[in-house]
N, C-alpha and C positions, 0 to 999 in steps of 0.2 A: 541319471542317464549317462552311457558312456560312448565317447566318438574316438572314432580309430583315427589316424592321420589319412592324409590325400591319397600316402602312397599305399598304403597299406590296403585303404578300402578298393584303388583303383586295378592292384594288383587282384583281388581277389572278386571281383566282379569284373567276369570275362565270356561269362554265356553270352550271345545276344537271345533276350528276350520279343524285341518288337523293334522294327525299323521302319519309321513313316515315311513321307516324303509330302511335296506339294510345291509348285510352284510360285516363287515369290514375287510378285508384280508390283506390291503395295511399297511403299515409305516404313514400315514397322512390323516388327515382331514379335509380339508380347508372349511372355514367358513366365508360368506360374507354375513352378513346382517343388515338392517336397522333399525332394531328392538333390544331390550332386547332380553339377552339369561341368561342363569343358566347351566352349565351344572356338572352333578353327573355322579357317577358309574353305568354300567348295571344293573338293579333292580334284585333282587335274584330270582333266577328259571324262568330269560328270557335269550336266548340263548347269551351266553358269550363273542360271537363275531359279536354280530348285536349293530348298531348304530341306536337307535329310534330319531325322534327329533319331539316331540308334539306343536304345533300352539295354542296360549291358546289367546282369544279375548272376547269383551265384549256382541257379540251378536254372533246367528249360521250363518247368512248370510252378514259377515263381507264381503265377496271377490264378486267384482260383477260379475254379471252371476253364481253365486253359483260354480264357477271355482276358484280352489285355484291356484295363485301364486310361490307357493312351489316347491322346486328341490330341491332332493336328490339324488343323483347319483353318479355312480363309473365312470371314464375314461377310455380309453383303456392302461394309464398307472397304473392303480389301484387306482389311488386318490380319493376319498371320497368328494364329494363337497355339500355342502349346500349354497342356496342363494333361495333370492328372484324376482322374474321375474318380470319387468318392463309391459308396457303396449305392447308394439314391440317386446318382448322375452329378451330383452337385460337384464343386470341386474341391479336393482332396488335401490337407495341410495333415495330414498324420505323418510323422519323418519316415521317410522309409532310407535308411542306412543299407539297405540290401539292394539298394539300385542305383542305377548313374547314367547319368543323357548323355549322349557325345553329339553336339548338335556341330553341322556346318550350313555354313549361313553363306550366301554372294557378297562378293563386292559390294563396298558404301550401300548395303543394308543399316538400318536403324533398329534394335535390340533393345527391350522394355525387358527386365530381368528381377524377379521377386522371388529370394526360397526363400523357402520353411523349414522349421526345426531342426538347426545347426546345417542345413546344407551349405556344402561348397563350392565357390564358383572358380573355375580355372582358363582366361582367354588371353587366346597364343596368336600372335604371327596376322593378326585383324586389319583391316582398310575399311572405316566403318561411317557414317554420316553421323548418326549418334547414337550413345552408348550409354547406358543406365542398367546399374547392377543396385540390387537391395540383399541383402542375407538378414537373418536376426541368431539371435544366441549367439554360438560359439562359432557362427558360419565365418568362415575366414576366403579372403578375396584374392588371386593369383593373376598378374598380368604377365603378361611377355611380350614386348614389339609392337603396341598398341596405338595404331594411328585415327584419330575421328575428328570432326569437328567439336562435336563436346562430349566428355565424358564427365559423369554423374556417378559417384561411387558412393554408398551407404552402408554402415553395420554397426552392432550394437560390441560384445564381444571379442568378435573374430579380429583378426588383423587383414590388410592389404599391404602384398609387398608386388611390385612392379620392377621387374628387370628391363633391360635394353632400356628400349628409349619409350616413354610414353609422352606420344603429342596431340594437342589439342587443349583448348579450354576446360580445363579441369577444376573439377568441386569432389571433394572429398568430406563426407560426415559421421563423427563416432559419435554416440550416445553414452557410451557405456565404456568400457575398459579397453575397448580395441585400437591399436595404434597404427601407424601407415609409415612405408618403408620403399623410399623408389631409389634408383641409380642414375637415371638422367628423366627431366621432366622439361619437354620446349612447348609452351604457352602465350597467347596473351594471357589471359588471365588464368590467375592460380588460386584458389583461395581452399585450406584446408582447415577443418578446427574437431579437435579431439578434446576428451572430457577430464580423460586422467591418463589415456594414453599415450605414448611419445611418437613423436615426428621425426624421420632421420632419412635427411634429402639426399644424395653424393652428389648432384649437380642439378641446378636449375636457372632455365633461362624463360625470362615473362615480363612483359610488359608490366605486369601490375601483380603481384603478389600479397595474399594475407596470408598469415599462418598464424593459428592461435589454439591457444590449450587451458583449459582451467588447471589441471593440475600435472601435467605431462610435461616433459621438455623436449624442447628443439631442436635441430642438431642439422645443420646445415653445410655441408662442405664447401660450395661455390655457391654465387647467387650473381646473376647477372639481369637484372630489373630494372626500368624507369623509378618505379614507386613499390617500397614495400611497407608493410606491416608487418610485424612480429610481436604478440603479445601471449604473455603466459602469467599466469597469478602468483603459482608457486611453484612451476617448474624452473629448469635452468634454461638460457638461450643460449645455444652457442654459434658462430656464423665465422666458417674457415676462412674464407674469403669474398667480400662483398666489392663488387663493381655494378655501379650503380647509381641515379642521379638523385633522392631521395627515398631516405632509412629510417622510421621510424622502429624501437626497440623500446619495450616496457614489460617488468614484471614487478610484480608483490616485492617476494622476500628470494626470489631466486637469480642467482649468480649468472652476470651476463660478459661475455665474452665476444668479441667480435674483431676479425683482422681486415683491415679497409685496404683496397688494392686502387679502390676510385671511386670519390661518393664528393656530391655538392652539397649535401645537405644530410647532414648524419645528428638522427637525434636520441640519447639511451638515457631510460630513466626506470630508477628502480628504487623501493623506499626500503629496503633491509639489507637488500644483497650487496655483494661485492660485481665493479666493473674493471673489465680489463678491455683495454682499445692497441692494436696494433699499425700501427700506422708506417707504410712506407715512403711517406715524406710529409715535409711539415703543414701543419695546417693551422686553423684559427680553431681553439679548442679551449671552450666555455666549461668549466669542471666547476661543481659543489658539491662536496662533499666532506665530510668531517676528516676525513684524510684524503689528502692528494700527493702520487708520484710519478715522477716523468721522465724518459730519459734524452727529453730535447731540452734545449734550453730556454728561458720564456722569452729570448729576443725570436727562436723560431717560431713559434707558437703565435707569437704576438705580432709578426710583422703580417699584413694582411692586404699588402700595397698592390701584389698581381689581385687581378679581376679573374679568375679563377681559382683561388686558393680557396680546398674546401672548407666549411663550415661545420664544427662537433661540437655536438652540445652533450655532457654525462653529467648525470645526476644521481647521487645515494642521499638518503637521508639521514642514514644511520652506519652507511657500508664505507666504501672504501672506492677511489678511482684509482686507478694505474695504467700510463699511458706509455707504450713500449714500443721501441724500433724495429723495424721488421723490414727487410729487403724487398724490393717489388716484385721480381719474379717469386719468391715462396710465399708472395700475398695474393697472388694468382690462385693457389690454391688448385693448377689445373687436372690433378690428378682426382682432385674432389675425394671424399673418404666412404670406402668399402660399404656395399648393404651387409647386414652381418646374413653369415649364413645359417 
């Protein structure tokens, strides 16, 4: 099976085939279908609490018998449902790559979101209560500006990359090879965990942070957290600059890096890899490893008399520590480092 890009399919499905509408009154909008969607805010000066969802195809008599497919509808318990109807009424998981929903939704609406068969999900510019996106295969996940109180992202293949800012309690999960990619992330809690895919944040701020990988690496430009976790088996961790009052950092055999700007309690441990710790001022720093280098001296290192002097604990068992001076302002890290494009 073969899948064109976002823009490519988005460009080329331009008919409108079918445009529903309905009034959204309820908490929830569940959304099941096999195709690409997009969804934005209500368009200005259309009524505030209607759900549109437009059918966009490459010709006008896509659906045969010139009968669409299409359900839009409320429940008798208010639920909002969108799906596409099978040949027997049931509902529909056959991909269809020759279509795409352009849904707008209201204000702090709540969005239940499950495609099928590599579909793509692309949402821009949102104010939402909560947010739940599923894809499988090679469905790949697009944010833009994304504000909810919780947002729930899932996919097996595809990737999530998130520009602007996305906030809210965010859970992010890969199954499979797909990795995730944001530019700024504001949270309590953050917790993402990919299987072989990489993680590559350019800024994040959360109360409570996990990020974990079985075989993918980390890549963190800022981090500004109470408490985090970071763990990868065999990937590499790296952490531009951490501000923060407790760090845990652990991996297998992958090389772990991390520039500390402010941290009380900093703990890295790794049983193959090499660690590198940038430090812009002295701390109390516990090292074992079969080679150790530092460019402070051990009366810095060792004096531990103020009552806030942070706590580092690195660990290799077979790798290497190295412990480097670094300036406070470039341990800020405030430019955070680039989503790739």
């Amino acid at each position: 099976r073969t899948y064109v890009s976002d823009r490519a399919r988005s460009e080329d499905l331009n008919v409108v085939l079918d445009e529903q509408q309905v009034r959204h009154q309820s908490a929830l909008l569940r959304v099941r279908l096999p195709c690409s969607l997009a969804v934005s805010p209500v368009d200005v000066g259309d009524d505030p609490d209607t759900v549109t969802a437009t059918f966009l195809g490459r010709r006008p008599q896509l659906f045969l018998d010139g009968e669409s497919p299409i359900s839009l509808s409320v429940d008798g318990s208010g639920v909002a449902h969108l799906a596409m109807t099978g040949a027997e009424g049931g509902q529909s998981t056959t991909p269809r790559p020759d279509v795409m929903c352009r849904l707008r939704v209201p204000f702090m609406a709540s969005i239940d979101v499950e495609l099928s068969g590599g579909a793509q999900a692309k949402l821009e510019n949102l104010v939402l209560d909560l947010c739940r996106v599923q894809t499988v295969g090679p469905g790949n996940i697009t944010l833009k500006n994304i504000k909810a109180n919780a947002v729930k992202l899932s996919m097996e293949h595809g990737n999530i990359e998130a520009t602007g800012a996305l906030q809210g309690n965010l859970e992010v999960t890969s199954s499979g090879t797909g990795s995730f990619e944001a530019q700024r992330l504001l949270t309590n809690k953050l917790k993402v965990e990919t299987s072989t895919g990489s993680q590559h944040v350019s800024a994040a701020y959360a109360e409570r942070a996990d990020l974990i990988s079985k075989e993918g690496s980390i890549d963190l430009g800022s981090l500004h957290s109470n408490d985090t976790v970071l763990t990868s088996e065999s990937g590499t961790i790296t952490l531009g600059g951490l501000d923060g009052d407790r760090c845990s950092v652990t991996t297998n055999c992958g090389d772990i890096s991390v520039v500390v700007a402010r941290s009380q309690d900093l703990n890295v441990t790794t049983e193959s890899g090499n660690v590198t710790l940038m430090l812009s001022a002295p701390c109390q720093v516990t090292a074992e490893a079969p080679t150790f280098k530092s460019d402070f001296q051990d009366s810095e290192l060792e004096d531990v008399h103020h009552e806030r002097r942070a706590q580092v604990t690195a660990r290799s068992c077979s790798g290497s520590v190295v412990v480097k001076k670094q300036d406070w302002i470039s341990s800020l890290n405030l430019g955070g480092t680039p989503v790739a494009g």
